[in-house]
PQR file with spaces between the fields and no chain letter, atoms N, CA, C, O and H, PARSE charges and radii, in Angstrom:
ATOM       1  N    UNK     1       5.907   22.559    8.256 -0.4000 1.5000
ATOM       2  CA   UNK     1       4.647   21.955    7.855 -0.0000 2.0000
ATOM       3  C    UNK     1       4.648   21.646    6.358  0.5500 1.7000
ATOM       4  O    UNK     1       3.971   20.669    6.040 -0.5500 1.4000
ATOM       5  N    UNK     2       5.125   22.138    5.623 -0.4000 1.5000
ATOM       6  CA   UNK     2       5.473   22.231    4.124 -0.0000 2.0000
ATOM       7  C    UNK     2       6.159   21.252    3.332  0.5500 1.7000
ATOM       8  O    UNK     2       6.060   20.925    2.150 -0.5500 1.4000
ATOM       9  H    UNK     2       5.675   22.932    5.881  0.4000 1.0000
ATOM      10  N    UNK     3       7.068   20.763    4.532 -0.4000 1.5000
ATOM      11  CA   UNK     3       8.062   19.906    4.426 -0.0000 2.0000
ATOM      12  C    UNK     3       6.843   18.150    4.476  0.5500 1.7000
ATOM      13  O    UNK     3       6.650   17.410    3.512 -0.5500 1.4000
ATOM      14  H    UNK     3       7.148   21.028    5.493  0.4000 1.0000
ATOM      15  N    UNK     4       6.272   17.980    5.871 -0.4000 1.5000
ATOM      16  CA   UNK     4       5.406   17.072    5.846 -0.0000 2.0000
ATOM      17  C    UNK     4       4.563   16.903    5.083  0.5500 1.7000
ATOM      18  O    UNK     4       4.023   15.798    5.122 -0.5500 1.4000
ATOM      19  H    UNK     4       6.429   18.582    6.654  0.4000 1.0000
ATOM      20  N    UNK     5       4.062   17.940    4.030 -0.4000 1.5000
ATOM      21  CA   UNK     5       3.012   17.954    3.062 -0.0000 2.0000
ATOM      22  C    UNK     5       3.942   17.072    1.724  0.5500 1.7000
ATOM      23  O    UNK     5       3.721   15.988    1.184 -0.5500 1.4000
ATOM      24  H    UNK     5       4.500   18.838    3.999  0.4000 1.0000
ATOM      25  N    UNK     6       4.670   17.755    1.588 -0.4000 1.5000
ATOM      26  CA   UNK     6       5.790   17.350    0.505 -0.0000 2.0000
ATOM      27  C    UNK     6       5.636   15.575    0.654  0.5500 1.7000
ATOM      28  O    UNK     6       5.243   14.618   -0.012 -0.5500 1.4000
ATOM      29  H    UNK     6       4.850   18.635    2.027  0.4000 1.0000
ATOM      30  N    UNK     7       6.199   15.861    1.925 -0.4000 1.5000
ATOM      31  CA   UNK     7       6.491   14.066    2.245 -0.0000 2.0000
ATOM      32  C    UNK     7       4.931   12.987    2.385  0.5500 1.7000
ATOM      33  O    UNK     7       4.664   11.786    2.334 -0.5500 1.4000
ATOM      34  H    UNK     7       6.518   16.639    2.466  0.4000 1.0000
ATOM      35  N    UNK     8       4.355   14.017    2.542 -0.4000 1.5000
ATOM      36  CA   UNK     8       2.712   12.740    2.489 -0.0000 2.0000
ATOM      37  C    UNK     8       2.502   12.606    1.146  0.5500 1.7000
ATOM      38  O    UNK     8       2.365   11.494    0.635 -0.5500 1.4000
ATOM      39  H    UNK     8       4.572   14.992    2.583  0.4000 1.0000
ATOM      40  N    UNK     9       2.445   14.047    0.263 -0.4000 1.5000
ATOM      41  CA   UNK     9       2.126   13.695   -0.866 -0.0000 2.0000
ATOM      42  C    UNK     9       3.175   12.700   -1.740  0.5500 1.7000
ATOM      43  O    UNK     9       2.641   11.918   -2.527 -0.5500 1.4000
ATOM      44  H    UNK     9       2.556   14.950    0.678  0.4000 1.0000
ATOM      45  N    UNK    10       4.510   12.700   -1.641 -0.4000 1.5000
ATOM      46  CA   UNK    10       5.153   11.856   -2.687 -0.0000 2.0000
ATOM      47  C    UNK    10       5.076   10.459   -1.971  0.5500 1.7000
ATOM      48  O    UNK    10       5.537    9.456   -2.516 -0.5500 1.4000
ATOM      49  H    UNK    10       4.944   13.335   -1.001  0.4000 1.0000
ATOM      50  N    UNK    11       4.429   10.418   -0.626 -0.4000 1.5000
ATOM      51  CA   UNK    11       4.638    8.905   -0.187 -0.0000 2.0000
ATOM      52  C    UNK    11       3.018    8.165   -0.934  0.5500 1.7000
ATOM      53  O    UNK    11       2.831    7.098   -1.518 -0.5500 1.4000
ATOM      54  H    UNK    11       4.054   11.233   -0.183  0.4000 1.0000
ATOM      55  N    UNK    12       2.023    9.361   -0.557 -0.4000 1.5000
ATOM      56  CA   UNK    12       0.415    8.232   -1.134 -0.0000 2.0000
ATOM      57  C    UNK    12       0.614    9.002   -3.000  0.5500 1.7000
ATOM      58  O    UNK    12      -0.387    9.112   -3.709 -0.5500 1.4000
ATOM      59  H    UNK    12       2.175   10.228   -0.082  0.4000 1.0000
ATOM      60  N    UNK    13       1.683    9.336   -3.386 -0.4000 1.5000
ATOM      61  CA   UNK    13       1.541    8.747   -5.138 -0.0000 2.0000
ATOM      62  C    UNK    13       2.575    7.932   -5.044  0.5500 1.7000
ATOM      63  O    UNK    13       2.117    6.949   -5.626 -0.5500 1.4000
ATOM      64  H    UNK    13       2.496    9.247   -2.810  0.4000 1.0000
ATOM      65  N    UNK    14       3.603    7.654   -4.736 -0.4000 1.5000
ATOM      66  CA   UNK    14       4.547    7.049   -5.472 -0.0000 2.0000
ATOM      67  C    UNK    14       4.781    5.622   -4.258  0.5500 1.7000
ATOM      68  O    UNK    14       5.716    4.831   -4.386 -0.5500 1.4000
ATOM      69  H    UNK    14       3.975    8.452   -4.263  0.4000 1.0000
ATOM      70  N    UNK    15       3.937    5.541   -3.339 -0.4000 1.5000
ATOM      71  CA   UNK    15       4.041    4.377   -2.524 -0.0000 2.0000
ATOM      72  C    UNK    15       3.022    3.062   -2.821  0.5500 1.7000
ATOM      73  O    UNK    15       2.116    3.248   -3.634 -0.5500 1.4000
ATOM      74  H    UNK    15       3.177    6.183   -3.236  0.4000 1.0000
ATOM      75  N    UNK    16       3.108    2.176   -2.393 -0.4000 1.5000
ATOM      76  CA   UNK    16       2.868    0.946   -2.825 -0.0000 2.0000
ATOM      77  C    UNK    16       1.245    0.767   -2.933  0.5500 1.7000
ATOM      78  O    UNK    16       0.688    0.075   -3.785 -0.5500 1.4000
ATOM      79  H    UNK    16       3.844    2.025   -1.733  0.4000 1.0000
ATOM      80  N    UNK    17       0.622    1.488   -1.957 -0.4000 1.5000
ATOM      81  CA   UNK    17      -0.748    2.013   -2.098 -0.0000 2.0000
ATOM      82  C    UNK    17      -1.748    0.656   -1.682  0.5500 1.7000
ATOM      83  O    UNK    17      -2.890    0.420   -2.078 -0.5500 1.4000
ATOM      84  H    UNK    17       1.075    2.050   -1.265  0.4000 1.0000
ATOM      85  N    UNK    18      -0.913   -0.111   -0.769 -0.4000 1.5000
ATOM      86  CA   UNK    18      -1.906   -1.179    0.100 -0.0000 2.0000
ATOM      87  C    UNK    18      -2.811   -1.173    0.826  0.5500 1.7000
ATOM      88  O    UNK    18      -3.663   -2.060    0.752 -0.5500 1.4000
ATOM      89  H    UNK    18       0.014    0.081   -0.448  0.4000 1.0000
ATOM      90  N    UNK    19      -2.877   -0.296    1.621 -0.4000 1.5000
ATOM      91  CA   UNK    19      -3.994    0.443    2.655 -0.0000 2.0000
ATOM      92  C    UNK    19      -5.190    0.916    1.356  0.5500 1.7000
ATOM      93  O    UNK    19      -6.364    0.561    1.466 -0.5500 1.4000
ATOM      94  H    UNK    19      -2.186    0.424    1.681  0.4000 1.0000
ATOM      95  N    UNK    20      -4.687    1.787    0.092 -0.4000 1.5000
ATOM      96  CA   UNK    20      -6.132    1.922   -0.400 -0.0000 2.0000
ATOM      97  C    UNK    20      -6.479    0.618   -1.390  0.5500 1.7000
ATOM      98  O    UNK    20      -7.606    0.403   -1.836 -0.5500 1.4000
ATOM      99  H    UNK    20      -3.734    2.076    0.003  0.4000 1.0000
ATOM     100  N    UNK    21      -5.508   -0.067   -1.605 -0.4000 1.5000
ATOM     101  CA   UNK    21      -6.027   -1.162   -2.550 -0.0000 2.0000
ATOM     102  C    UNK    21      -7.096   -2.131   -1.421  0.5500 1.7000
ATOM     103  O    UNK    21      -8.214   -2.485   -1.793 -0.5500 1.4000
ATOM     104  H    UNK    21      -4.593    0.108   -1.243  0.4000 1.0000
ATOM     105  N    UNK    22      -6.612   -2.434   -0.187 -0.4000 1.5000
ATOM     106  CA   UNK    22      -7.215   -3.021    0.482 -0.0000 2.0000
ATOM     107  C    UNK    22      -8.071   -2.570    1.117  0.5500 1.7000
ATOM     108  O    UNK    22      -8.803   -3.425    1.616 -0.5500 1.4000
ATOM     109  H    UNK    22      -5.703   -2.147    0.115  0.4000 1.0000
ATOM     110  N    UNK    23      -8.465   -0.946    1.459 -0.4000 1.5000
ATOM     111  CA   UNK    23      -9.766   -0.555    1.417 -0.0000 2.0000
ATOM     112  C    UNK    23     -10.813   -0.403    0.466  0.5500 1.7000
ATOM     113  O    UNK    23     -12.000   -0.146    0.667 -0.5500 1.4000
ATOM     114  H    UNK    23      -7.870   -0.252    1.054  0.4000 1.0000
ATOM     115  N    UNK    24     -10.032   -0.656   -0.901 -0.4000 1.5000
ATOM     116  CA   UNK    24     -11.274   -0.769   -2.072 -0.0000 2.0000
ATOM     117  C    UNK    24     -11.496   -2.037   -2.123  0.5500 1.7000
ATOM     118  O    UNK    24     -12.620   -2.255   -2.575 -0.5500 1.4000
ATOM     119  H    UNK    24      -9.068   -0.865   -1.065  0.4000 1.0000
ATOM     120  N    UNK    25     -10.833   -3.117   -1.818 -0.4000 1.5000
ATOM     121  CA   UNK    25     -11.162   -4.412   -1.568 -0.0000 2.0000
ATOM     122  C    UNK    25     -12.551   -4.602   -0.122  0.5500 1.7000
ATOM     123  O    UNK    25     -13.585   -5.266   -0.190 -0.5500 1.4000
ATOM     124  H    UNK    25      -9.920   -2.941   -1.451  0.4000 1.0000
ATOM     125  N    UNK    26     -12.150   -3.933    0.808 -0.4000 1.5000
ATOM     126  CA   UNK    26     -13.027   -3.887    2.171 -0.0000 2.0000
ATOM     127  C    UNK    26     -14.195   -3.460    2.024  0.5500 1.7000
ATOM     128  O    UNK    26     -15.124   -3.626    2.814 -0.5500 1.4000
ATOM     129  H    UNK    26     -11.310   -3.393    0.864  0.4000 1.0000
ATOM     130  N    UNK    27     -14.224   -2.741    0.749 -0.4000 1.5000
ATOM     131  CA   UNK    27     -15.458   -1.743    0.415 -0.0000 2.0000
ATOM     132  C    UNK    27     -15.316   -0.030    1.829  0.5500 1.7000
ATOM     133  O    UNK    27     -16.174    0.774    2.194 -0.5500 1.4000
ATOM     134  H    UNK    27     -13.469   -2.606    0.107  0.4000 1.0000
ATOM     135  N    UNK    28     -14.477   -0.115    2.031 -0.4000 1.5000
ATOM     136  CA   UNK    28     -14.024    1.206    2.663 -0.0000 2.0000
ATOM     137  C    UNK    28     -13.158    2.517    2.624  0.5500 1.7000
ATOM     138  O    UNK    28     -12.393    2.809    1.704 -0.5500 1.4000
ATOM     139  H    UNK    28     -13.781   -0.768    1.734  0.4000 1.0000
ATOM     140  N    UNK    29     -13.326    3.068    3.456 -0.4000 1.5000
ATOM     141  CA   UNK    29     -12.332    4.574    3.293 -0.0000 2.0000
ATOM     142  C    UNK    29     -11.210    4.187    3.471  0.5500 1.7000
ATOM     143  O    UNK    29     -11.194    3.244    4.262 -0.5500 1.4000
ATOM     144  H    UNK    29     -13.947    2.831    4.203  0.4000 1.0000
ATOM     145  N    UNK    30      -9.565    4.669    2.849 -0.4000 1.5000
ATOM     146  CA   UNK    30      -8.426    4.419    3.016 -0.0000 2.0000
ATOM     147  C    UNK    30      -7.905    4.984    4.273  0.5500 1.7000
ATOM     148  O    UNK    30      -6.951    4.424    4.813 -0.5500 1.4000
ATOM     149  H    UNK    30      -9.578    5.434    2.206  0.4000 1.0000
ATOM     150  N    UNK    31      -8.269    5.709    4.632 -0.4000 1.5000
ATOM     151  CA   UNK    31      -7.574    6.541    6.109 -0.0000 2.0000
ATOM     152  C    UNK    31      -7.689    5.973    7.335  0.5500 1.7000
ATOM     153  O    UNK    31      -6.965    6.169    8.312 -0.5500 1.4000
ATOM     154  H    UNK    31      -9.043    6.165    4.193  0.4000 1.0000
ATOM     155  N    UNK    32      -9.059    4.938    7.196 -0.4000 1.5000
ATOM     156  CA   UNK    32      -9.156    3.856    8.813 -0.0000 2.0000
ATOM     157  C    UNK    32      -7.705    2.982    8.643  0.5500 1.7000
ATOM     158  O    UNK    32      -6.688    2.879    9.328 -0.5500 1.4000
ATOM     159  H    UNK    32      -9.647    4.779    6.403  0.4000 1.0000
ATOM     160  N    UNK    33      -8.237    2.327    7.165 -0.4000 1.5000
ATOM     161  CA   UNK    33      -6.954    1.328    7.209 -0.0000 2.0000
ATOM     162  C    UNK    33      -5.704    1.842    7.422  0.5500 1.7000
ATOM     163  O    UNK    33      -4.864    1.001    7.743 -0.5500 1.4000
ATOM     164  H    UNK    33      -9.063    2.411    6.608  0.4000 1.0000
ATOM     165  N    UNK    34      -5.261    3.198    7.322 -0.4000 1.5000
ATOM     166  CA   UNK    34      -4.233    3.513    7.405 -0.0000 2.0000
ATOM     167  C    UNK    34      -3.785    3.800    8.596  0.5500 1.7000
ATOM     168  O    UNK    34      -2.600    3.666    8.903 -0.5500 1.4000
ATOM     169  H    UNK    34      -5.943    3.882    7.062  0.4000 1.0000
ATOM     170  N    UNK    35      -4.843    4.293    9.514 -0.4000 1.5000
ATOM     171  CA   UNK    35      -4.798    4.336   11.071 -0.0000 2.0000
ATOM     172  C    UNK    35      -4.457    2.805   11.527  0.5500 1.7000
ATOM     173  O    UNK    35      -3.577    2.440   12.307 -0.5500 1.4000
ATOM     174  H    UNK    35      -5.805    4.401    9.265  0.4000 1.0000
ATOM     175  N    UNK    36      -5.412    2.015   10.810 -0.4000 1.5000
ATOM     176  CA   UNK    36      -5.161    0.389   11.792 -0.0000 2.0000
ATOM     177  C    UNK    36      -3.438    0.245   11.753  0.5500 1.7000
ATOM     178  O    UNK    36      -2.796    0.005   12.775 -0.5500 1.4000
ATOM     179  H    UNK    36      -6.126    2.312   10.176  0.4000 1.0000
ATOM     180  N    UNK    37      -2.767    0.444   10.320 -0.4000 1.5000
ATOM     181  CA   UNK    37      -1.740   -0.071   10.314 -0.0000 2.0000
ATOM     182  C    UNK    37      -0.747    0.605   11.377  0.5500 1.7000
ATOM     183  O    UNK    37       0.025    0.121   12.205 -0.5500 1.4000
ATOM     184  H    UNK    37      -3.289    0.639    9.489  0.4000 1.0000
ATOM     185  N    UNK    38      -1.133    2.138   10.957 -0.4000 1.5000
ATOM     186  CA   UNK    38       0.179    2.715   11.801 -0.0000 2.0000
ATOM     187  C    UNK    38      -0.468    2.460   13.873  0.5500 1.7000
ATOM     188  O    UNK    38       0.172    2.100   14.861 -0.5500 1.4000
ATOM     189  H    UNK    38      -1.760    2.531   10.283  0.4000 1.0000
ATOM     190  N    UNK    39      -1.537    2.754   13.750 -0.4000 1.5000
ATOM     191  CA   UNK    39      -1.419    1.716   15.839 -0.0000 2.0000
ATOM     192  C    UNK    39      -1.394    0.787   15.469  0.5500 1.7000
ATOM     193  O    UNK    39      -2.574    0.935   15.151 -0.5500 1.4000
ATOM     194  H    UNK    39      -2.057    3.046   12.948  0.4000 1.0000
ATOM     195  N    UNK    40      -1.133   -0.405   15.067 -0.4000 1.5000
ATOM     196  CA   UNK    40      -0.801   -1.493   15.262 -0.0000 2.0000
ATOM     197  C    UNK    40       0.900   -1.898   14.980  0.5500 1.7000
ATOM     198  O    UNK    40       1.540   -2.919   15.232 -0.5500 1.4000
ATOM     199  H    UNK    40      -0.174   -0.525   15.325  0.4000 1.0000
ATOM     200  N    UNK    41       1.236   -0.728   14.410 -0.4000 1.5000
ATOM     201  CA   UNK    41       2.782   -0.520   14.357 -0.0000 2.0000
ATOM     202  C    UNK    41       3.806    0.104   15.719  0.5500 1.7000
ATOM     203  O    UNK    41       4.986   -0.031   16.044 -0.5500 1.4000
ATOM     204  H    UNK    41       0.716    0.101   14.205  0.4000 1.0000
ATOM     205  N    UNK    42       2.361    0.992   16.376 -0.4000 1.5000
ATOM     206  CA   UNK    42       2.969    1.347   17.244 -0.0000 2.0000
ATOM     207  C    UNK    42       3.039    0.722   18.613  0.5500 1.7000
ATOM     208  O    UNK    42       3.832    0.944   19.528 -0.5500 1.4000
ATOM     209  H    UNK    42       1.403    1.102   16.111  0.4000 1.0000
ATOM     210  N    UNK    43       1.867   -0.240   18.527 -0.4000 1.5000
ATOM     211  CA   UNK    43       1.548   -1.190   19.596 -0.0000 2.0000
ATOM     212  C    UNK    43       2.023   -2.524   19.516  0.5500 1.7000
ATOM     213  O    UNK    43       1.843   -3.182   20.540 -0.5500 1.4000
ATOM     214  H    UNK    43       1.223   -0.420   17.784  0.4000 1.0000
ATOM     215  N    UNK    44       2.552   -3.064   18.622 -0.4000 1.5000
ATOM     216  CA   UNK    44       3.051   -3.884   18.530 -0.0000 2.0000
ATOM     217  C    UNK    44       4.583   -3.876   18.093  0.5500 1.7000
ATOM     218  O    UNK    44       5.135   -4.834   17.552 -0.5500 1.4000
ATOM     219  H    UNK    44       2.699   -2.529   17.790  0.4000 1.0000
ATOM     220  N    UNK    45       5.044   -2.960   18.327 -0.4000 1.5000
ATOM     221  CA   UNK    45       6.561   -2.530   18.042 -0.0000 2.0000
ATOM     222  C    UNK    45       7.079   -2.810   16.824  0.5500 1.7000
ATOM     223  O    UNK    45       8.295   -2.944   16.693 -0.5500 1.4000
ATOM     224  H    UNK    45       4.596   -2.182   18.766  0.4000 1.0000
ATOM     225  N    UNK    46       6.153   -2.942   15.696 -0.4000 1.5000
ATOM     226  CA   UNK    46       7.068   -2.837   14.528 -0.0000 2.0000
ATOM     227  C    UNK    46       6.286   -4.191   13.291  0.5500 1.7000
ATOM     228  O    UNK    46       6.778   -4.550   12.222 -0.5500 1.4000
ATOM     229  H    UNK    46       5.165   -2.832   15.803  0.4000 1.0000
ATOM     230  N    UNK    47       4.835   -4.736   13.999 -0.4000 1.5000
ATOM     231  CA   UNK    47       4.807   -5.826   13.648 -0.0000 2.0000
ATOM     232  C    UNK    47       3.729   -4.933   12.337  0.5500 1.7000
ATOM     233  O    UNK    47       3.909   -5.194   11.148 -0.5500 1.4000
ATOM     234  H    UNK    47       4.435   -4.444   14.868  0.4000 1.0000
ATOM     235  N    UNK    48       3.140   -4.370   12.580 -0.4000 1.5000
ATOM     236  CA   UNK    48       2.376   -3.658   11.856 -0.0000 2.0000
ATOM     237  C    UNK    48       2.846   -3.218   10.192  0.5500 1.7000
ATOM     238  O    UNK    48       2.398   -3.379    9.057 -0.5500 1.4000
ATOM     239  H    UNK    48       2.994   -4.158   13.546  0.4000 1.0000
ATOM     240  N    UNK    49       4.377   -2.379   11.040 -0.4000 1.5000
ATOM     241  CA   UNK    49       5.276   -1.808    9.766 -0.0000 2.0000
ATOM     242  C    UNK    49       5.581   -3.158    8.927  0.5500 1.7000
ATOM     243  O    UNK    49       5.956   -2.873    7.789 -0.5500 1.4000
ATOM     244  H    UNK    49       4.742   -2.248   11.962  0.4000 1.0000
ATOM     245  N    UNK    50       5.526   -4.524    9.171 -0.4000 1.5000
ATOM     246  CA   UNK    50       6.104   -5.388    8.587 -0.0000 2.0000
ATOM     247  C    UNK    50       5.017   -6.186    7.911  0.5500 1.7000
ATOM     248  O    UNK    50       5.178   -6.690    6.799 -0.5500 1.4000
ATOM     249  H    UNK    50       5.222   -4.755   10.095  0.4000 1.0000
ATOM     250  N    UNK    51       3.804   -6.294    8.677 -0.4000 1.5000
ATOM     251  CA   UNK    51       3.029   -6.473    7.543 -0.0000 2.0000
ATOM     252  C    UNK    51       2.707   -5.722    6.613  0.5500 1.7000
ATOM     253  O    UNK    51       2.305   -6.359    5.639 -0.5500 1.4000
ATOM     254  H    UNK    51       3.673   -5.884    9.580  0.4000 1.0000
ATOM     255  N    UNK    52       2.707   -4.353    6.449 -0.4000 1.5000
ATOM     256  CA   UNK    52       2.412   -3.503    5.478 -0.0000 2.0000
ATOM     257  C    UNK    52       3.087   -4.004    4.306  0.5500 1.7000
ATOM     258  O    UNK    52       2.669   -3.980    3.149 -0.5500 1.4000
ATOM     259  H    UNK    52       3.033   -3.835    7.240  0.4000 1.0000
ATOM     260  N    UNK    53       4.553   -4.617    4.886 -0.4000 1.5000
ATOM     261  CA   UNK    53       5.931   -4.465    3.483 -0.0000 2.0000
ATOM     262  C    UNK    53       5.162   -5.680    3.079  0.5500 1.7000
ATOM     263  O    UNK    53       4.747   -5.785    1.925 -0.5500 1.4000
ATOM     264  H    UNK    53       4.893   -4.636    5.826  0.4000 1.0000
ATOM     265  N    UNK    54       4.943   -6.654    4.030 -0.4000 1.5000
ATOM     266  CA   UNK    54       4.548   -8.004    2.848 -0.0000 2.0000
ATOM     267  C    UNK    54       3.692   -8.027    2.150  0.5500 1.7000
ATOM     268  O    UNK    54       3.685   -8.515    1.020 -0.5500 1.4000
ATOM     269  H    UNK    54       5.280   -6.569    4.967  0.4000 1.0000
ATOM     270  N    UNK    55       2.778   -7.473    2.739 -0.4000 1.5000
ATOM     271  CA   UNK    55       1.549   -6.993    1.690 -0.0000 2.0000
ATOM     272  C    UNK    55       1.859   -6.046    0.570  0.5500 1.7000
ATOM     273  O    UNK    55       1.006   -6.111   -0.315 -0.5500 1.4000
ATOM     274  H    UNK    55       2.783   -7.077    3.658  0.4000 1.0000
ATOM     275  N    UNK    56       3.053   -4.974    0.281 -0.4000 1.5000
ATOM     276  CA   UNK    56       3.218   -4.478   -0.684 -0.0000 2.0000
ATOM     277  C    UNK    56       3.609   -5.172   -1.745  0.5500 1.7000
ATOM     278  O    UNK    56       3.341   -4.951   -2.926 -0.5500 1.4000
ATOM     279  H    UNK    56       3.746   -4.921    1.000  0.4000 1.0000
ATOM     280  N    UNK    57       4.694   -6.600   -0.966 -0.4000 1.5000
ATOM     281  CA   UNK    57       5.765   -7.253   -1.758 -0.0000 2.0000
ATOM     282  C    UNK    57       4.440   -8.052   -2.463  0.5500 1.7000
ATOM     283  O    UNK    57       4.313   -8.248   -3.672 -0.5500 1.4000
ATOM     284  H    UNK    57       4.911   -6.780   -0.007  0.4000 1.0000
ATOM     285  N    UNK    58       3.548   -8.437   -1.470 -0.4000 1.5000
ATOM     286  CA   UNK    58       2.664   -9.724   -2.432 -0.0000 2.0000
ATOM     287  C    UNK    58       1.766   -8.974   -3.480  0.5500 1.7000
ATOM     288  O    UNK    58       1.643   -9.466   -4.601 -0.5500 1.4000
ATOM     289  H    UNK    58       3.651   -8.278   -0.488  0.4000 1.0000
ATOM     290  N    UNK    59       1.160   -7.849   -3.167 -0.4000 1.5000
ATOM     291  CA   UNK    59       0.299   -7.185   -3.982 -0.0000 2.0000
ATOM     292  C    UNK    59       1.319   -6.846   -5.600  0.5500 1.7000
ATOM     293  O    UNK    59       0.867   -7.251   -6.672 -0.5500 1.4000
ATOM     294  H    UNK    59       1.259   -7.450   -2.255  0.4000 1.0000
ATOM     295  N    UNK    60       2.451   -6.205   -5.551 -0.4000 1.5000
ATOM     296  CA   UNK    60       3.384   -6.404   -6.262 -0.0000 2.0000
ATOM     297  C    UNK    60       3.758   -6.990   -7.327  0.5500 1.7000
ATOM     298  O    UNK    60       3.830   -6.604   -8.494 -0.5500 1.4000
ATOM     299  H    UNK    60       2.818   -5.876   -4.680  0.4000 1.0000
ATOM     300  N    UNK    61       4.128   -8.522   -6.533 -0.4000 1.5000
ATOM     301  CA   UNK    61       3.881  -10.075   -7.486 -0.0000 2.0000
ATOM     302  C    UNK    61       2.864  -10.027   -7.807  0.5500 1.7000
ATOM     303  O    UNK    61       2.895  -10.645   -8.871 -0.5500 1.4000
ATOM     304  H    UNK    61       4.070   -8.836   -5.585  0.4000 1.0000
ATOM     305  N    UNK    62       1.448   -9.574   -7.583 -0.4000 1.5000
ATOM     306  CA   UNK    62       0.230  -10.345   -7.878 -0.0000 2.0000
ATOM     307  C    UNK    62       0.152   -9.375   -9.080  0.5500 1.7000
ATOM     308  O    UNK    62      -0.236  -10.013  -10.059 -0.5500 1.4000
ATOM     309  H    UNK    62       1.423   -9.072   -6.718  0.4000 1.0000
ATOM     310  N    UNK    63       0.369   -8.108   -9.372 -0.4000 1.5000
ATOM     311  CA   UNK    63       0.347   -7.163  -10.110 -0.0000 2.0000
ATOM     312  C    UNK    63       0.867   -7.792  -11.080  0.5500 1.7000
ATOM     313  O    UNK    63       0.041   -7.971  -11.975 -0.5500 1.4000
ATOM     314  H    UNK    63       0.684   -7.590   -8.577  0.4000 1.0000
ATOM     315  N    UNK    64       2.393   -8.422  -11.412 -0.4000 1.5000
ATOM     316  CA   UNK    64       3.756   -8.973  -12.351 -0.0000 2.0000
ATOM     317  C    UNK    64       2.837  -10.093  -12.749  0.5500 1.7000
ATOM     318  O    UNK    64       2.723  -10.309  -13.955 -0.5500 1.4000
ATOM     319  H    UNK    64       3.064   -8.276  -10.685  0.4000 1.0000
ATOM     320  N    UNK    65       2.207  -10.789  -11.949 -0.4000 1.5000
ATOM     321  CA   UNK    65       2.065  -12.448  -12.504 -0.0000 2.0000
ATOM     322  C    UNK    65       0.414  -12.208  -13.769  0.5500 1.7000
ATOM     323  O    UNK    65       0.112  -12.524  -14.920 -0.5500 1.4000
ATOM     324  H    UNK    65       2.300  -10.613  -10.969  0.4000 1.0000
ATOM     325  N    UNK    66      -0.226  -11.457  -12.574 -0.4000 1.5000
ATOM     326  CA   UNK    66      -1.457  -11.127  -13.574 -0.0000 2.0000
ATOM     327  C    UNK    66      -1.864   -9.941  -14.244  0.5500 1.7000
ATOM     328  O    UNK    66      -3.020   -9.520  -14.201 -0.5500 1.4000
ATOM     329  H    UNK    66       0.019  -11.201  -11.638  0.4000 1.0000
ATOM     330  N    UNK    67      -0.632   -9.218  -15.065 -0.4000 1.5000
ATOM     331  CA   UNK    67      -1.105   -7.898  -15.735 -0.0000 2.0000
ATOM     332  C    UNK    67      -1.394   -8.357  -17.110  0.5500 1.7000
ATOM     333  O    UNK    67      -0.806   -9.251  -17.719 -0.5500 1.4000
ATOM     334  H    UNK    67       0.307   -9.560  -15.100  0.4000 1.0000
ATOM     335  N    UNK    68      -2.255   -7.718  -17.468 -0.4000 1.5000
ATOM     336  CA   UNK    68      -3.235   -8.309  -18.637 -0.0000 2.0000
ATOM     337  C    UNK    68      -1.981   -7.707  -19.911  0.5500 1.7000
ATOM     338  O    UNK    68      -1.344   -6.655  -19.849 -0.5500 1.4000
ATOM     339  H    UNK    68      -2.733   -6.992  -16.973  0.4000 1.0000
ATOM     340  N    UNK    69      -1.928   -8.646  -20.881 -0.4000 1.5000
ATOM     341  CA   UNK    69      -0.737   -8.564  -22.040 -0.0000 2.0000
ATOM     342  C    UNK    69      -1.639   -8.031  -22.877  0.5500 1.7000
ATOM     343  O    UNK    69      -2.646   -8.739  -22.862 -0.5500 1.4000
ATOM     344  H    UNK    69      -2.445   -9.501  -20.932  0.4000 1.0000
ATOM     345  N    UNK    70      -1.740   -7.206  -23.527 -0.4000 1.5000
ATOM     346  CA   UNK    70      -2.476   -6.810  -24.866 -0.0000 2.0000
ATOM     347  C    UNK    70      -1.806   -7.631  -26.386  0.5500 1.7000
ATOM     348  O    UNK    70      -2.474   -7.581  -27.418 -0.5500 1.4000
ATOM     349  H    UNK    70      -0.922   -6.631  -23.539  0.4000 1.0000
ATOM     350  N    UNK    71      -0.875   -8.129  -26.368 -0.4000 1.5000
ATOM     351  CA   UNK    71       0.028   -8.674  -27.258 -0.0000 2.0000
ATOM     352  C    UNK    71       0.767   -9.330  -27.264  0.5500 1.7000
ATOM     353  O    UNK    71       1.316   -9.194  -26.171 -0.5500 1.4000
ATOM     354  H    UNK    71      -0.332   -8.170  -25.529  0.4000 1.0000
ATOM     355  N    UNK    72       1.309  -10.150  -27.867 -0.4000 1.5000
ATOM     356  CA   UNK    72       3.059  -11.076  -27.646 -0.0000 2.0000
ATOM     357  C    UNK    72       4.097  -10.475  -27.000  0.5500 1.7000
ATOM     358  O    UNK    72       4.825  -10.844  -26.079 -0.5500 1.4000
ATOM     359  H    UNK    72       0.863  -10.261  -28.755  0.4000 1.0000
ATOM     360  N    UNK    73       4.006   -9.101  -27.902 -0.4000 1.5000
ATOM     361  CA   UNK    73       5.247   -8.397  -27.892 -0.0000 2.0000
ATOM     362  C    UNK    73       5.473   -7.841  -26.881  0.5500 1.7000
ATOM     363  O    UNK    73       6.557   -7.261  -26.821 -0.5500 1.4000
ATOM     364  H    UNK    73       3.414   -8.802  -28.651  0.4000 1.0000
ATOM     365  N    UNK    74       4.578   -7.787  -25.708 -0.4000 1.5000
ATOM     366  CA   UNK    74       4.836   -7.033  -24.187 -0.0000 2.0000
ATOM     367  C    UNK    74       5.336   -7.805  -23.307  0.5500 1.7000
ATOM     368  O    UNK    74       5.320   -7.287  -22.190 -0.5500 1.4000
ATOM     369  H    UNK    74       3.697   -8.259  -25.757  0.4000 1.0000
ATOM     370  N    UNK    75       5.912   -9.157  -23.353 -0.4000 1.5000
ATOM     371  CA   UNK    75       6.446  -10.093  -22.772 -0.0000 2.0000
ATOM     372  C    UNK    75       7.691   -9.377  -22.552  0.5500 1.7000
ATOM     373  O    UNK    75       8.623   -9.924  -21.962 -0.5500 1.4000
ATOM     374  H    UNK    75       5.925   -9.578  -24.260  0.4000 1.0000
């Protein structure tokens, strides 16, 4: 059990964090969205797990293209 704690916690800090960006977007709790993704991963054999990644990859870019520069020199 110790082991799964380990592994939830380093996955919701150090993971891409789409489910809560897009529940603070929804105006909602992160844990539905996180349910939708994983049954819809499991019911749809994998289609679920794959939107998650694109949505990490685009949230990502959207992060790179529009992070606010305080200066020249952060280019």
């Amino acid at each position: 059990m110790r082991i799964a704690h380990q592994v939830r916690h380093r996955l919701e800090r150090h993971g891409y964090s789409v489910c809560s960006r897009l529940a603070e977007r929804l105006g909602m709790r992160a844990k539905p969205v996180r349910l939708f993704f994983i049954y819809t991963s499991f019911f749809s054999l994998g289609i679920g797990f794959v939107l998650y990644l694109i949505l990490a990859f685009w949230l990502r870019l959207k992060d790179l293209i529009f992070a606010k520069r305080t200066s020249v020199f952060d280019l």
